[in-house]
C-alpha positions in Angstrom: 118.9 56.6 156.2 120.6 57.4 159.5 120.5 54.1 160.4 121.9 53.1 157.5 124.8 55.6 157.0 126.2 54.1 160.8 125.7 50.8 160.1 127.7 51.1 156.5 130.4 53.0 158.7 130.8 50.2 160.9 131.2 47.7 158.5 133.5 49.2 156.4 135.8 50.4 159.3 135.5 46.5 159.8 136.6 45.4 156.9 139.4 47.8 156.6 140.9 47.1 159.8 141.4 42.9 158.5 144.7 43.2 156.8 144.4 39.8 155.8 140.6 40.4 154.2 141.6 43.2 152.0 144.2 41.2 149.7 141.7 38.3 149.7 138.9 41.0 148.4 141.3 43.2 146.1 144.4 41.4 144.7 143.5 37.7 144.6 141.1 37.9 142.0 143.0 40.5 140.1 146.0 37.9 139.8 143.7 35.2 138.8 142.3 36.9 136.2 145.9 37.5 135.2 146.6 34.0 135.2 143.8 31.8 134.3 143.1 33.1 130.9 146.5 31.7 130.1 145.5 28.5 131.2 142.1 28.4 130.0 142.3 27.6 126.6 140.3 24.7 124.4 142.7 25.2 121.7 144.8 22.1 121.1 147.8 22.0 120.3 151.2 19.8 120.5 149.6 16.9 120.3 151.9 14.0 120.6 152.2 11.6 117.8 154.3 8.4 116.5 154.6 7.5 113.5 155.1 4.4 111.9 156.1 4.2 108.5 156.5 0.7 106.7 157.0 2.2 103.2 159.5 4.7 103.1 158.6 6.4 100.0 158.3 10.2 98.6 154.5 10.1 99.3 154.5 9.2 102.8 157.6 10.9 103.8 155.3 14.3 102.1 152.4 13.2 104.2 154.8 12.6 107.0 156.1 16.1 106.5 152.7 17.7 105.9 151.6 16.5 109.6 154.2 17.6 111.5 153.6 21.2 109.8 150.9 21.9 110.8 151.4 23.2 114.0 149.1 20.7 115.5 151.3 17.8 116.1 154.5 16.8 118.0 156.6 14.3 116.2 157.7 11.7 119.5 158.7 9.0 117.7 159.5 7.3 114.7 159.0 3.7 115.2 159.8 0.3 112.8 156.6 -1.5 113.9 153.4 -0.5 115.5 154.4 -2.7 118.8 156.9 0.0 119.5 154.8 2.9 118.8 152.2 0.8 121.1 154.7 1.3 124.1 155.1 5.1 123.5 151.2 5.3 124.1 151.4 3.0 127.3 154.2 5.4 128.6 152.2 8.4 128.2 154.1 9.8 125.8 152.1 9.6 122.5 148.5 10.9 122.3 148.5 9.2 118.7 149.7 6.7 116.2 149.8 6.5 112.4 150.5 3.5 110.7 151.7 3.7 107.1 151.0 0.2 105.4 154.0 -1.1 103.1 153.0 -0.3 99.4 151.5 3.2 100.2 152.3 4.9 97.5 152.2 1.8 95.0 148.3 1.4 95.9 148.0 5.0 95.9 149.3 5.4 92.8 147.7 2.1 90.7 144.7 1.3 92.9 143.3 5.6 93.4 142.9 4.1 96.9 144.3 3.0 100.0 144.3 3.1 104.3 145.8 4.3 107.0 145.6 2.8 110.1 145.2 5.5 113.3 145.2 4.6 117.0 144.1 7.3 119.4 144.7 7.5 123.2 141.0 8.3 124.1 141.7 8.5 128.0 141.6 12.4 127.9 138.5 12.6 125.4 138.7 16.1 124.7 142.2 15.7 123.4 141.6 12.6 121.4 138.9 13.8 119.8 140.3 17.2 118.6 143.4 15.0 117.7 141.8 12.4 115.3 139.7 15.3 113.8 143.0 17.6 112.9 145.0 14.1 111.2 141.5 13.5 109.6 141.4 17.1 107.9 145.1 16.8 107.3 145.0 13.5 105.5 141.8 14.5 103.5 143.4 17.3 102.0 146.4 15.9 101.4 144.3 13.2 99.6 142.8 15.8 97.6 146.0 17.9 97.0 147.5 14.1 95.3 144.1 14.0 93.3 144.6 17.3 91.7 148.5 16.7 90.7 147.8 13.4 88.7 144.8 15.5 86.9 146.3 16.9 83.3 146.0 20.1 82.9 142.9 20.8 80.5 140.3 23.5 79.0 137.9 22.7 81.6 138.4 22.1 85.5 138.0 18.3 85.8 137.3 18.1 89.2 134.4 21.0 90.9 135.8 23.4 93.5 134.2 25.3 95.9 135.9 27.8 97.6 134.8 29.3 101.1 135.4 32.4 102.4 135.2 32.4 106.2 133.9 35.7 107.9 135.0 36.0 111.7 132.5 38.2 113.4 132.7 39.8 117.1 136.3 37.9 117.4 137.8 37.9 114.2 140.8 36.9 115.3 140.1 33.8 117.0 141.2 34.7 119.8 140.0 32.3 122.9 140.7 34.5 125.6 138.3 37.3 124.2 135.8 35.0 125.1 136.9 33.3 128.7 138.3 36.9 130.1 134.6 37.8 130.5 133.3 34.9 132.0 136.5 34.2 133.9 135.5 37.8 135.3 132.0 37.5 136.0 132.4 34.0 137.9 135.5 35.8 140.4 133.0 38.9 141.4 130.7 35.7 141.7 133.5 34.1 144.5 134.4 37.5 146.0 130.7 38.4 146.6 129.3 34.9 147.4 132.1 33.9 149.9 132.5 37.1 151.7 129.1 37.8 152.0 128.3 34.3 153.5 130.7 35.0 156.0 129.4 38.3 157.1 126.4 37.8 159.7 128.3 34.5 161.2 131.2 36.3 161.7 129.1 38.6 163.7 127.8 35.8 165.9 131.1 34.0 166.3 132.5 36.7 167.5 129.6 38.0 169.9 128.9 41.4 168.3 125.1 40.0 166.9 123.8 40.0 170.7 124.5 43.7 171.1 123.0 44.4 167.7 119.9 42.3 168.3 118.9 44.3 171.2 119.3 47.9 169.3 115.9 49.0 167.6 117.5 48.6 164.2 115.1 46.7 161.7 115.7 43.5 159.7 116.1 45.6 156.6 118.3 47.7 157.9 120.7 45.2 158.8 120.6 43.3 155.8 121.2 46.8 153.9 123.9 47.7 155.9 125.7 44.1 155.1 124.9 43.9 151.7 125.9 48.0 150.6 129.8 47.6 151.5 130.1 44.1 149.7 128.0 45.7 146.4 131.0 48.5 146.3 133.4 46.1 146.5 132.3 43.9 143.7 131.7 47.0 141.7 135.6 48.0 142.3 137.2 44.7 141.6 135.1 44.2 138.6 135.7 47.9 137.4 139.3 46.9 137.7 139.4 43.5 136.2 137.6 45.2 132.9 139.5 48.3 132.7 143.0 47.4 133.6 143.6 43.6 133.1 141.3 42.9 130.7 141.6 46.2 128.7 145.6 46.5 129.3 146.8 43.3 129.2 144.3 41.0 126.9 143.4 44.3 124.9 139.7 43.5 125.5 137.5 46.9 124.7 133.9 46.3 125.4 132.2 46.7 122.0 129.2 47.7 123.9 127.6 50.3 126.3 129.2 50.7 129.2 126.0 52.1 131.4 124.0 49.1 130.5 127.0 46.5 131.8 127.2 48.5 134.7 123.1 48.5 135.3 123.3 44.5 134.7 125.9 44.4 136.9 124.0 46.3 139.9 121.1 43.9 139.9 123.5 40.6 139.7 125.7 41.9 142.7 122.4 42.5 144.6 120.8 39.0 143.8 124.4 37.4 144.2 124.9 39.1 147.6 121.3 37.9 148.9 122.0 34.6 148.3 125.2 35.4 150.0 123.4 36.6 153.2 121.0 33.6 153.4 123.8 31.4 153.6 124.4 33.2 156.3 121.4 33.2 158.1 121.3 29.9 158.2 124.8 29.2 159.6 126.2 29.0 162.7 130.3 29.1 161.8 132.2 30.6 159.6 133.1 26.8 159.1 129.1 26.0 158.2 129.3 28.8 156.0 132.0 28.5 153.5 131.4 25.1 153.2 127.9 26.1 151.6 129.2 28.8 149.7 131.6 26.5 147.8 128.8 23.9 147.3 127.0 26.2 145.7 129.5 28.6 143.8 131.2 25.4 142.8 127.7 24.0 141.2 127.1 27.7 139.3 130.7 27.7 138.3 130.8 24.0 136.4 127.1 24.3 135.0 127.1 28.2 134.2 128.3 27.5 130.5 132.0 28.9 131.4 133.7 26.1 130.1 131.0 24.2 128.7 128.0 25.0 126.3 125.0 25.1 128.6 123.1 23.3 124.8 125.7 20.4 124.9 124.4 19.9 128.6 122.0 16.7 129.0 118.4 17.7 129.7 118.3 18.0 133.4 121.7 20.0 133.4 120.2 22.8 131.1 117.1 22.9 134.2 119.7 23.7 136.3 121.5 26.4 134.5 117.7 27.7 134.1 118.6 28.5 137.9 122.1 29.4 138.0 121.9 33.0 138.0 126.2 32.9 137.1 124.5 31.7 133.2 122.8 34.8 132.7 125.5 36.8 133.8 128.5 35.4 131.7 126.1 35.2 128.7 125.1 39.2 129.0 129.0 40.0 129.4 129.8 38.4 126.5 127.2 39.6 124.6 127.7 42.8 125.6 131.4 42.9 125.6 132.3 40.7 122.4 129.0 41.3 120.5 127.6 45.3 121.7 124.2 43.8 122.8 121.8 46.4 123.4 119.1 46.5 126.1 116.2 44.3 123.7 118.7 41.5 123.5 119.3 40.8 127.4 116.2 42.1 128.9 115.1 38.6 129.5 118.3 37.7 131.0 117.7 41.0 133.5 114.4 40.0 134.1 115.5 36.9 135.8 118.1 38.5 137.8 115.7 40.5 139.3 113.3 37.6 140.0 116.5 36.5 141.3 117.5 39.6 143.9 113.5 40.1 144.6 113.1 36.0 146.1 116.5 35.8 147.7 117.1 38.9 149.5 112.9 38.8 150.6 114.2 35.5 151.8 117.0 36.2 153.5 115.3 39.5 155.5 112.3 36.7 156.2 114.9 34.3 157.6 116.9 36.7 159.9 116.0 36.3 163.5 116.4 39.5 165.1 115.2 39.0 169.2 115.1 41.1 172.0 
């Protein structure tokens, strides 16, 4: 323990005396968890349209007028034919076109029937496809709001209804940044732990120091503890602060469940997460060598950790990665926990792996670690 307590003085006298680590460590990820909640939002909205309108009646100017308030949809031009409307798509400035065929409301109105034509830029397929499925659910209930005015008025409802009563639970508000503030925080203690921890032992040989230590009779696992310890702190602190003061303060996010067991999760991650840290490390020579593998890595748990995208609408072979991505189990636990109250029987299994996690990668990096005389 001796041992210990000096080597966890030296390295924390280290890292205090970098003025430029400390922001890096502290502030950076504080402001980006400001920031990228703003940002990181799947909701779409102000979607560009044109509109072409060949019949000019009281029907399609309502339809026209239903469209554009909804709150989906950006009215960016009115056109007289579909060639011009065609040009505001080429430009970039229309994600959509409408066509509104001459006789609209006469076919409507004799035939029960008629079509629209819709042309969707599909370059940015997210876009596109949440666009064509808003004018679809907007023009369908429009259709069926035309149906129920030409029905007369009767004993009996002519036409069935059913009527749906949504129930919002664990974010009733649909809010989406109650559900990326957690994961946006779990993958930045992911970065400040990763990077900074795959820089520690190459920093030491870069700069010489490792000789020196290599001929004192301090143990593998001692070494590795007393580079691991001051890093684990850390990401405690900056994710203590991310939940309590950004997330809590500024998104209003209160963790619906217990505290301890976030915190106990939270241990084990940091420990696996720092091991893997510290065998990037073994097995560099620079600083250089280094963060380039880090950000190989962190960028691969990142993309396939089910952040932005369902780990079940993966492909096959992308869900065996995620199976592997230790960053999947710890942004599914903190939203579980903070969004839903999980208790200890629903993440178990997710701990369970973290550990087998820590256990292979730290053994590993102690294993690795030359230590010579």
């Amino acid at each position: 323990m001796r041992t210990i307590k000096f080597l966890l003085q030296k390295e924390f006298r280290q890292i205090f005396r970098n003025k430029a680590l400390l922001p890096m460590i502290l502030v950076l990820p504080i402001i980006q968890l400001v920031i990228l909640p703003l940002a990181a939002d799947y909701e779409v909205k102000n979607i560009s349209i044109a509109i072409v309108d060949n019949d000019h009646s009281p029907y399609s100017r309502k339809l026209i007028s239903t469209i554009t308030a909804s709150g989906y949809f950006k009215l960016t031009g009115y056109t007289a034919s579909f060639k011009q409307a065609d040009q505001l798509i080429e430009k970039d400035q229309a994600d959509l076109i409408i066509e509104i065929p001459a006789g609209f409301e006469r076919n409507l109105v004799r035939e029960n029937t008629e079509k629209l034509f819709i042309a969707v830029n599909a370059i940015n397929g997210v876009k596109a496809g949440l666009g064509g499925a808003y004018l679809n659910r907007i023009i369908a209930d429009f259709n069926t709001d035309t149906r129920l005015e030409w029905i007369q008025p009767g004993r009996y409802n002519a036409v069935p209804q059913i009527e749906i009563a949504p129930s919002n639970w664990f974010n009733p508000f649909m809010n989406y940044r109650f559900f990326m503030v957690p994961g946006i925080l779990a993958v930045l203690v992911t970065m400040v732990g990763g990077f900074m921890c795959a820089l520690n032992i190459v920093k030491e040989k870069e700069v010489g120091t490792i000789e020196q230590i290599n001929v004192t009779p301090i143990r593998k696992f001692h070494f590795i503890l007393g580079k691991l310890i001051p890093f684990w702190v850390i990401g405690m602190f900056v994710f203590t602060v991310g939940l309590f003061v950004v997330a809590r303060l500024i998104y209003g996010i209160v963790p619906l469940g217990s505290i301890v067991l976030l915190y106990g999760f939270l241990g084990v991650y940091l420990v696996a997460l720092l091991g893997f840290g510290l065998l990037i490390s073994t097995y560099s020579d620079t600083q250089q060598q280094a963060m380039s593998i880090a950000f190989f890595f962190i960028m691969i748990f990142m993309l396939m950790s089910g952040l932005f995208t369902p780990v079940d609408s993966m492909p096959g072979w992308a869900k065996m990665i995620a199976q592997f991505n230790p960053v999947t189990y710890f942004i599914e636990v903190m939203r579980m926990i903070v969004l839903k109250g999980s208790g200890f029987s629903d993440i178990k299994y997710h701990l369970l792996k973290i550990v087998a996690f820590a256990v292979v990668l730290n053994t590993w990096a102690v294993m690795n670690y030359k230590k010579t005389s």
